[in-house]
MMTF fields as JSON, N, C-alpha, C and O atoms, coordinates in Angstrom:
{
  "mmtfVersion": "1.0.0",
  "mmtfProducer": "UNKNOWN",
  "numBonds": 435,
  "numAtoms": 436,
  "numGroups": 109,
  "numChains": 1,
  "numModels": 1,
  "chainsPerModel": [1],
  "groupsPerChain": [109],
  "chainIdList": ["A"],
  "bondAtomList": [4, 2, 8, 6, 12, 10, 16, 14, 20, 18, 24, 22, 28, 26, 32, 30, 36, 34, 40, 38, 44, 42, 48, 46, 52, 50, 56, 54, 60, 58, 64, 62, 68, 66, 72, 70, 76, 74, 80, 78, 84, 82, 88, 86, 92, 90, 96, 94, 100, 98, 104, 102, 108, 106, 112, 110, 116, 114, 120, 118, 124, 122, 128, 126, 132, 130, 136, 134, 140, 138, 144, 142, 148, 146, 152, 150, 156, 154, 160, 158, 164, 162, 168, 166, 172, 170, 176, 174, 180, 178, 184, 182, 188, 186, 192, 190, 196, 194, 200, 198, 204, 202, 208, 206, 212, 210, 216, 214, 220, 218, 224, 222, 228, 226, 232, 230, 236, 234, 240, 238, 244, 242, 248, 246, 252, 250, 256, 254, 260, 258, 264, 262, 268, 266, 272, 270, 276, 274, 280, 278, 284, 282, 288, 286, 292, 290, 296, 294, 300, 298, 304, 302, 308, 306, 312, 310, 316, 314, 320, 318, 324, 322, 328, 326, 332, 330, 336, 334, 340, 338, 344, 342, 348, 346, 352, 350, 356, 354, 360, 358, 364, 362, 368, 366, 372, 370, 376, 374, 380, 378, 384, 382, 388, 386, 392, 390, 396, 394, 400, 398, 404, 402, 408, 406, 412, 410, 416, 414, 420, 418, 424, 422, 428, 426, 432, 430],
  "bondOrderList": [1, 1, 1, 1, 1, 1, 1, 1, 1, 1, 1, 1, 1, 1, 1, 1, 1, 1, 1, 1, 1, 1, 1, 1, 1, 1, 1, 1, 1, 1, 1, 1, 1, 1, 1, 1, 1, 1, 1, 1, 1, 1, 1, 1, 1, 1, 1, 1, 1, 1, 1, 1, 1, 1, 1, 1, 1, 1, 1, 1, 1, 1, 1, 1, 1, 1, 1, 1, 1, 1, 1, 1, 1, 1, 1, 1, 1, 1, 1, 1, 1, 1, 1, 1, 1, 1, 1, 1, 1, 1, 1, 1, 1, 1, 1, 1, 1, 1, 1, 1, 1, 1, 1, 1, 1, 1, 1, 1],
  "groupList": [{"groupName": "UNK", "atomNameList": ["N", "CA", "C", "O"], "elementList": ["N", "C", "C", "O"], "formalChargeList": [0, 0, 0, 0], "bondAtomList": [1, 0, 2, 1, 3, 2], "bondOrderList": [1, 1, 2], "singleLetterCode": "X", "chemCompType": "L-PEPTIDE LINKING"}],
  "groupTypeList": [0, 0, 0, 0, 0, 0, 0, 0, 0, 0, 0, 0, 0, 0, 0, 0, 0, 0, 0, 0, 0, 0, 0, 0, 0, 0, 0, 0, 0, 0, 0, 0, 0, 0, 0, 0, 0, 0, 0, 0, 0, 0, 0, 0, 0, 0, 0, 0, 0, 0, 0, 0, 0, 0, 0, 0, 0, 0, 0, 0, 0, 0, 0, 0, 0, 0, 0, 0, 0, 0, 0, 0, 0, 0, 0, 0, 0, 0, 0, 0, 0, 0, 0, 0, 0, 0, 0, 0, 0, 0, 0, 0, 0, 0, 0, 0, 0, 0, 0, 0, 0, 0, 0, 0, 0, 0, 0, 0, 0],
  "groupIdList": [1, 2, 3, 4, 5, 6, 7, 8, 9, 10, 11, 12, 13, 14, 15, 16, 17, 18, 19, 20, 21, 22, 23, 24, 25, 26, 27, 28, 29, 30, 31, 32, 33, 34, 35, 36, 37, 38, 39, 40, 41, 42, 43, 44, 45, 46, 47, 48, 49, 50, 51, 52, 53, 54, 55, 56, 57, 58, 59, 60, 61, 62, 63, 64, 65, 66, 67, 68, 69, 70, 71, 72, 73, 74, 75, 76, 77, 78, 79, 80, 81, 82, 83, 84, 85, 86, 87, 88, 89, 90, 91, 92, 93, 94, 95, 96, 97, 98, 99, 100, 101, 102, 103, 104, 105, 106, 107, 108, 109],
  "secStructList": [7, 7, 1, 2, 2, 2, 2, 2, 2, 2, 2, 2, 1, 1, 6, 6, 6, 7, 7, 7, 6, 6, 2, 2, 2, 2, 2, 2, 2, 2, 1, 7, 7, 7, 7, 1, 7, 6, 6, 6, 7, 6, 6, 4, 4, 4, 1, 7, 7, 2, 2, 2, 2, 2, 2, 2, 2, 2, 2, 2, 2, 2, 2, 2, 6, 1, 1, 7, 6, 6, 1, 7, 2, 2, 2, 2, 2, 2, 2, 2, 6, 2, 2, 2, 2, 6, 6, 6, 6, 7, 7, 7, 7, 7, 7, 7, 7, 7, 7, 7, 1, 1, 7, 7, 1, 7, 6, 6, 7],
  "xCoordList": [-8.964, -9.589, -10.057, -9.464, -11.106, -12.125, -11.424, -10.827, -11.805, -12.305, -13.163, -12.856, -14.339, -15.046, -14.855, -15.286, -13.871, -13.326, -12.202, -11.846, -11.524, -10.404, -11.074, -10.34, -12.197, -12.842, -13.599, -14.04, -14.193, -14.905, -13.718, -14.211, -12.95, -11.458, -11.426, -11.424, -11.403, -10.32, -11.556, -11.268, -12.863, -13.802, -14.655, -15.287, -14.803, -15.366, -14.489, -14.721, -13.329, -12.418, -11.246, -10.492, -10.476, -9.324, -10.117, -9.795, -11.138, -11.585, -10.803, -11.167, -9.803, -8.939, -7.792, -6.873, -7.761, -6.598, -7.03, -6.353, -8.479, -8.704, -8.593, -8.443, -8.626, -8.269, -9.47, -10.378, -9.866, -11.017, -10.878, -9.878, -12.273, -12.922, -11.858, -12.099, -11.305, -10.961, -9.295, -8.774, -8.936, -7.442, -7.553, -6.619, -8.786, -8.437, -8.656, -7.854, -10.014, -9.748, -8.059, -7.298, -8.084, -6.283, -5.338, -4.579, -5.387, -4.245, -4.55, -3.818, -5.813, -6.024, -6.263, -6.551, -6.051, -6.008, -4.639, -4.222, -3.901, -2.526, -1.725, -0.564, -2.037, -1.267, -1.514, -0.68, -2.253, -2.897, -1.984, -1.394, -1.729, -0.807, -1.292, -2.496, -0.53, -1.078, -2.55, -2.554, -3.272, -3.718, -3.409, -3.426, -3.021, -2.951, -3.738, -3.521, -4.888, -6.189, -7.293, -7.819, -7.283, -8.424, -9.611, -10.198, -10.358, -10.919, -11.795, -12.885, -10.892, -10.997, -10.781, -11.334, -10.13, -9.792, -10.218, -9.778, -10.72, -11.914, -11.954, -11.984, -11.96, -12.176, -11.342, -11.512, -10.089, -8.733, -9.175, -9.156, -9.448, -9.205, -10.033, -9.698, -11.351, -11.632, -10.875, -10.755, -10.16, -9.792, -8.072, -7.377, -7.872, -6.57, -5.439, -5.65, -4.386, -3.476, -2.764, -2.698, -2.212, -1.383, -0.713, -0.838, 0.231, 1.739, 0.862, 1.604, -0.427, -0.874, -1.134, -0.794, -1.75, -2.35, -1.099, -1.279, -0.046, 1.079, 1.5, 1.824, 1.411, 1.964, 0.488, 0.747, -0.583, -1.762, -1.513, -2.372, -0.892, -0.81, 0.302, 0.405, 1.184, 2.624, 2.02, 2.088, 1.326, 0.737, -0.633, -0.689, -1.184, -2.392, -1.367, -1.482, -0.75, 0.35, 1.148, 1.12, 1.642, 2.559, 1.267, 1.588, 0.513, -0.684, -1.208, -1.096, -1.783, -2.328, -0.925, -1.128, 0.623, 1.257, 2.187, 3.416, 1.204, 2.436, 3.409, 4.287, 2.508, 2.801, 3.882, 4.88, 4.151, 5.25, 6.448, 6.721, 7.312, 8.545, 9.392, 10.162, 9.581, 10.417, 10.388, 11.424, 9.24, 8.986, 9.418, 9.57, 9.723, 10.017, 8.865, 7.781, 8.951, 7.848, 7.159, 6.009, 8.115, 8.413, 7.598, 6.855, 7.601, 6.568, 5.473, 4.431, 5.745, 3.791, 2.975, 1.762, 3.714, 3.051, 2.713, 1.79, 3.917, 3.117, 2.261, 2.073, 1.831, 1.25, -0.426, -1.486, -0.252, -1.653, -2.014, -2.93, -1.29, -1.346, -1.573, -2.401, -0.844, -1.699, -3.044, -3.637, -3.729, -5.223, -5.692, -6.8, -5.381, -6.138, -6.081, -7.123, -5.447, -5.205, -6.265, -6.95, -5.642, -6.866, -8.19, -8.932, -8.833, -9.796, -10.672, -11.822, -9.758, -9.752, -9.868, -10.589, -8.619, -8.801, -7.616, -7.333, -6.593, -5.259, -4.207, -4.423, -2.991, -1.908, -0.641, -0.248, -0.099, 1.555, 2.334, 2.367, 2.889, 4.281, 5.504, 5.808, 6.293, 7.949, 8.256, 7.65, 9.312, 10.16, 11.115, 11.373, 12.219, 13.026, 14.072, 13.98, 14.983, 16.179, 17.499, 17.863, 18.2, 19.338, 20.574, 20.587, 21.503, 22.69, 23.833, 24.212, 24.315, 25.456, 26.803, 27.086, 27.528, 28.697, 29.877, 30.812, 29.533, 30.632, 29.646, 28.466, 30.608, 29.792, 30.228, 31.309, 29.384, 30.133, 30.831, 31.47, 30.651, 31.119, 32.897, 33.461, 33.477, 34.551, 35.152, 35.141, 35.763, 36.532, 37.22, 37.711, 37.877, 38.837, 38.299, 39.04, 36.811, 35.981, 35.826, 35.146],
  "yCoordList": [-4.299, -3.67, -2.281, -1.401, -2.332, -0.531, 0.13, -0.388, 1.582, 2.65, 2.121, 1.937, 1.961, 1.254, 0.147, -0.089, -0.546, -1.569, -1.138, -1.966, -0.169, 0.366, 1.358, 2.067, 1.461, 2.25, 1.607, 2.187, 0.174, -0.712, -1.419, -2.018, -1.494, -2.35, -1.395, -1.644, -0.324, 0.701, 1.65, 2.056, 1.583, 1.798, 0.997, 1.454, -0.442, -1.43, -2.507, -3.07, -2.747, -3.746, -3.269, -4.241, -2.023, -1.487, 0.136, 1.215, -0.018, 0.706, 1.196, 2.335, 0.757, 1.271, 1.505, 1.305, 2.167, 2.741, 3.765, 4.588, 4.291, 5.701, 6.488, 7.704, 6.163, 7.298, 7.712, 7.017, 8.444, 9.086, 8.663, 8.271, 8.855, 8.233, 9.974, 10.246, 10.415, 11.606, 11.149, 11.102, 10.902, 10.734, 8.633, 8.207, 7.835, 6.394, 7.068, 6.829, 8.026, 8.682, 8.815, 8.247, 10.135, 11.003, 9.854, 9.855, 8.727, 7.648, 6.729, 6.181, 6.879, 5.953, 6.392, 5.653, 7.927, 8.758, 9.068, 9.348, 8.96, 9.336, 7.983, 8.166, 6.981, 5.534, 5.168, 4.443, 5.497, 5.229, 5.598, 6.673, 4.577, 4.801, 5.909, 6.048, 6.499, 7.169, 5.965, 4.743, 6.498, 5.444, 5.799, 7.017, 4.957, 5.201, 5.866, 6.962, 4.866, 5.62, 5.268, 4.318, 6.961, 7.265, 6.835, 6.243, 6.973, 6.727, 5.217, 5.002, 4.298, 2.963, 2.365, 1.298, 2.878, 2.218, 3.11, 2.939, 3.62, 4.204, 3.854, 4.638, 2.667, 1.749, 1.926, 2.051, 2.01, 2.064, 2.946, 2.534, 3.889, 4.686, 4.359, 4.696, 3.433, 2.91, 1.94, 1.66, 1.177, -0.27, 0.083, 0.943, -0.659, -0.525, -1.877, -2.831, -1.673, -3.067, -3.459, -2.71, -5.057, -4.752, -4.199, -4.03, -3.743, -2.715, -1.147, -0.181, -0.846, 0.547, 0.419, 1.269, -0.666, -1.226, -1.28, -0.852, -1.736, -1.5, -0.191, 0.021, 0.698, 2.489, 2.88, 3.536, 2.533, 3.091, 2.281, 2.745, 1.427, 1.125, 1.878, 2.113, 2.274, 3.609, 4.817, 5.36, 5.223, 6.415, 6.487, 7.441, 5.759, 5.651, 5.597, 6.493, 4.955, 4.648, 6.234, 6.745, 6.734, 8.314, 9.506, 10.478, 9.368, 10.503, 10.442, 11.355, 9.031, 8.324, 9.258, 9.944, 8.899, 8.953, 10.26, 10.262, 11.637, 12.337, 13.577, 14.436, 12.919, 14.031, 13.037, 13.745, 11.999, 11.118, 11.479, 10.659, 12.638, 12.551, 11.543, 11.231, 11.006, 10.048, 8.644, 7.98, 8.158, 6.718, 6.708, 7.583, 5.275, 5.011, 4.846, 4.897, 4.643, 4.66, 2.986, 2.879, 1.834, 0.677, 0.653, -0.323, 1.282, 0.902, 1.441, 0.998, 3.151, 3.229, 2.298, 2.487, 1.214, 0.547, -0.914, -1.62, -1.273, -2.059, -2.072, -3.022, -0.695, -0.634, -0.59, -1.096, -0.019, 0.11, -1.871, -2.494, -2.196, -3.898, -4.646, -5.55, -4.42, -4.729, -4.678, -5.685, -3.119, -3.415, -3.603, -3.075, -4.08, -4.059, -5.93, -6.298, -6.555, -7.816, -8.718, -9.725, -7.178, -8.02, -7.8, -8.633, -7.034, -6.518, -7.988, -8.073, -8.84, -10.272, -11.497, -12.494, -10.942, -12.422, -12.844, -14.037, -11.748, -12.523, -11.716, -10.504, -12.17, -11.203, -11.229, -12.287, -10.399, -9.671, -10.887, -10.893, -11.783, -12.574, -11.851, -11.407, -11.942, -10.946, -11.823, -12.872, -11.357, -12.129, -12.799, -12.441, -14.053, -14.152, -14.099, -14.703, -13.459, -12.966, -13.673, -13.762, -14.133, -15.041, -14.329, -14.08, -14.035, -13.264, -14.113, -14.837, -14.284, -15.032, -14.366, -13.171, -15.465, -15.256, -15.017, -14.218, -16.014, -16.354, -15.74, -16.032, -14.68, -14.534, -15.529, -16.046, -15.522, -16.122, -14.944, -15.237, -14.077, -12.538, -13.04, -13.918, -12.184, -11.876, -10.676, -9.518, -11.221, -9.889, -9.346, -8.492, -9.325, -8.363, -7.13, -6.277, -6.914, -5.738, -4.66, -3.795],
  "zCoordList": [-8.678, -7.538, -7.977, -8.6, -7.546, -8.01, -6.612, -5.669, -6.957, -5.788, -4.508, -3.33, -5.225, -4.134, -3.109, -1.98, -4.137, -2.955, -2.28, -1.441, -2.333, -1.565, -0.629, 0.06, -0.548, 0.372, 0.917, 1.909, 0.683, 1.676, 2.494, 3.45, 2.468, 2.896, 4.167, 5.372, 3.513, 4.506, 6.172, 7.298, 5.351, 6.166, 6.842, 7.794, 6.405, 7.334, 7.955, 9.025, 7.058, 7.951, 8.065, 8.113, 8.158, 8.843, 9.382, 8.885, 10.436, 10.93, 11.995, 12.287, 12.741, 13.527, 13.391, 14.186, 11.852, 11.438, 11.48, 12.097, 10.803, 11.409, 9.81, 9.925, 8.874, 7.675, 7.027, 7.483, 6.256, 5.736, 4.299, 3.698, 3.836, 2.49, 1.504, 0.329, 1.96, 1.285, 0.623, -0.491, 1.869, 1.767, 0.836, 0.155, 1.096, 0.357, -1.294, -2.196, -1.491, -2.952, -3.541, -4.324, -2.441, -3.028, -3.267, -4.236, -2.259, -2.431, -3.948, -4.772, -3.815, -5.057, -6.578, -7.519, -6.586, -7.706, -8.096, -9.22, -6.823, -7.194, -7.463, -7.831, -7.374, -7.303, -8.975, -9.517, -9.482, -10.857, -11.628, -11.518, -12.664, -13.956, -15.147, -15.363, -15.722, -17.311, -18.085, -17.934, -18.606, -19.679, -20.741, -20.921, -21.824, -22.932, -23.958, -24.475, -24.227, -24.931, -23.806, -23.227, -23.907, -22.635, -22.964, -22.059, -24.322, -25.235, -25.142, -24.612, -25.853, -25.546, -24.193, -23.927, -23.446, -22.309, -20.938, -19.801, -21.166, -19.997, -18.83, -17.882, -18.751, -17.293, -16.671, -15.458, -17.241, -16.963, -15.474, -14.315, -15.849, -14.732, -12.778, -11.642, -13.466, -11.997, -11.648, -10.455, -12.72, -11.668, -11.567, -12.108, -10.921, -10.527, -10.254, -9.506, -10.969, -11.323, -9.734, -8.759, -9.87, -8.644, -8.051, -6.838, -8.787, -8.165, -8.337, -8.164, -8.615, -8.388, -6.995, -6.171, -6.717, -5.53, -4.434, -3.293, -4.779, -3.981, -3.331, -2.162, -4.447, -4.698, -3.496, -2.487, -3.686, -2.916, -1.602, -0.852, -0.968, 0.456, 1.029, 2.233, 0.075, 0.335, 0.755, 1.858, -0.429, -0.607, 0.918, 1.693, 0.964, 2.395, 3.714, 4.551, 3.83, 4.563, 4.79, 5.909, 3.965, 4.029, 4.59, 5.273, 4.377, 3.873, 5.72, 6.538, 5.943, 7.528, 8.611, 9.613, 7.843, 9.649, 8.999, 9.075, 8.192, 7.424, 8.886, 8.803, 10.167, 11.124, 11.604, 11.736, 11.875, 12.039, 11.229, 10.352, 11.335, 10.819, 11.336, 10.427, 12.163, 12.718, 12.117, 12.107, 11.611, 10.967, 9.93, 9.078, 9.991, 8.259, 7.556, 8.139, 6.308, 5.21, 5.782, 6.206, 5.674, 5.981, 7.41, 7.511, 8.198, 9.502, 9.474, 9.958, 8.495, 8.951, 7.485, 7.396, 6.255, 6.184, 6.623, 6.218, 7.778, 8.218, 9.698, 10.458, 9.807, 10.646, 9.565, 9.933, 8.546, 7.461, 7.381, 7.92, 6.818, 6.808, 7.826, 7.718, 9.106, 10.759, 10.292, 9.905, 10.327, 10.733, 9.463, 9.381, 8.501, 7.036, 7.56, 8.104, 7.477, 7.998, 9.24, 9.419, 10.0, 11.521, 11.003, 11.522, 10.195, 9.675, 8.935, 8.503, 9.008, 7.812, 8.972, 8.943, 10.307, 10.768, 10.591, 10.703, 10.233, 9.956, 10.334, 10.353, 10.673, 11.09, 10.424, 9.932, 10.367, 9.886, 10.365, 11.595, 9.892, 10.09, 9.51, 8.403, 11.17, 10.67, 9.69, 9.473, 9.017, 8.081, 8.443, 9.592, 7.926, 8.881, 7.904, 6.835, 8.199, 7.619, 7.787, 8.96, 6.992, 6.939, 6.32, 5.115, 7.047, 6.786, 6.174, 7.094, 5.446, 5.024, 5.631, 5.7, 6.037, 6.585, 5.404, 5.469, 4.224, 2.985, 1.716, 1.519, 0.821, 0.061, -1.509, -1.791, -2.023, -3.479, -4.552, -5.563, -4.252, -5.227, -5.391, -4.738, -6.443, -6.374, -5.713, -6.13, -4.438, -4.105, -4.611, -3.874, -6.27, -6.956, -7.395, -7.883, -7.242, -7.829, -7.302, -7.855]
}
């Protein structure tokens, strides 16, 4: 994923999240790994791997709700994923969580 596409995402189909072409830059400059050889690997710096891509929905996500002291990191991104989603035609399914009653561990530890 380029720049450009993290800024067509975020300005034509999560338009009612509301964030600026300033702050999808900052998120996506700061989510970016070291490159090695800048040199040879040049490109490096427009495209961007999955888990940068991860760090940049954190980072858009913190930056969007930074006047929200009260939220967790965990809701204002899935409030970023809500409208990045409806933006598609598709929605957030909760998770469903299964608690074990018995664990298999050793309790002598």
């Amino acid at each position: 994923m380029e720049l450009d596409d993290c800024a067509k995402i975020f300005s034509r189909y999560a338009e009612g999240l509301g964030v600026s072409e300033d702050q999808v830059k900052w998120s996506f400059g700061m989510s970016k790994m070291t490159v090695h050889d800048e040199i040879k690997d040049n490109s490096k710096y427009t495209k961007m791997q999955f888990v940068e891509f991860l760090e940049f929905i954190g980072r858009l996500a913190h930056i969007k709700f930074k006047q929200n002291v009260d939220m967790k990191l965990e809701q204002k991104i899935e409030i970023v994923l809500d409208n990045v989603f409806a933006g598609f035609g598709l929605e957030l399914k909760e998770p469903n969580f299964v608690v074990e009653e018995h664990s298999e561990s050793d309790d002598d530890y």
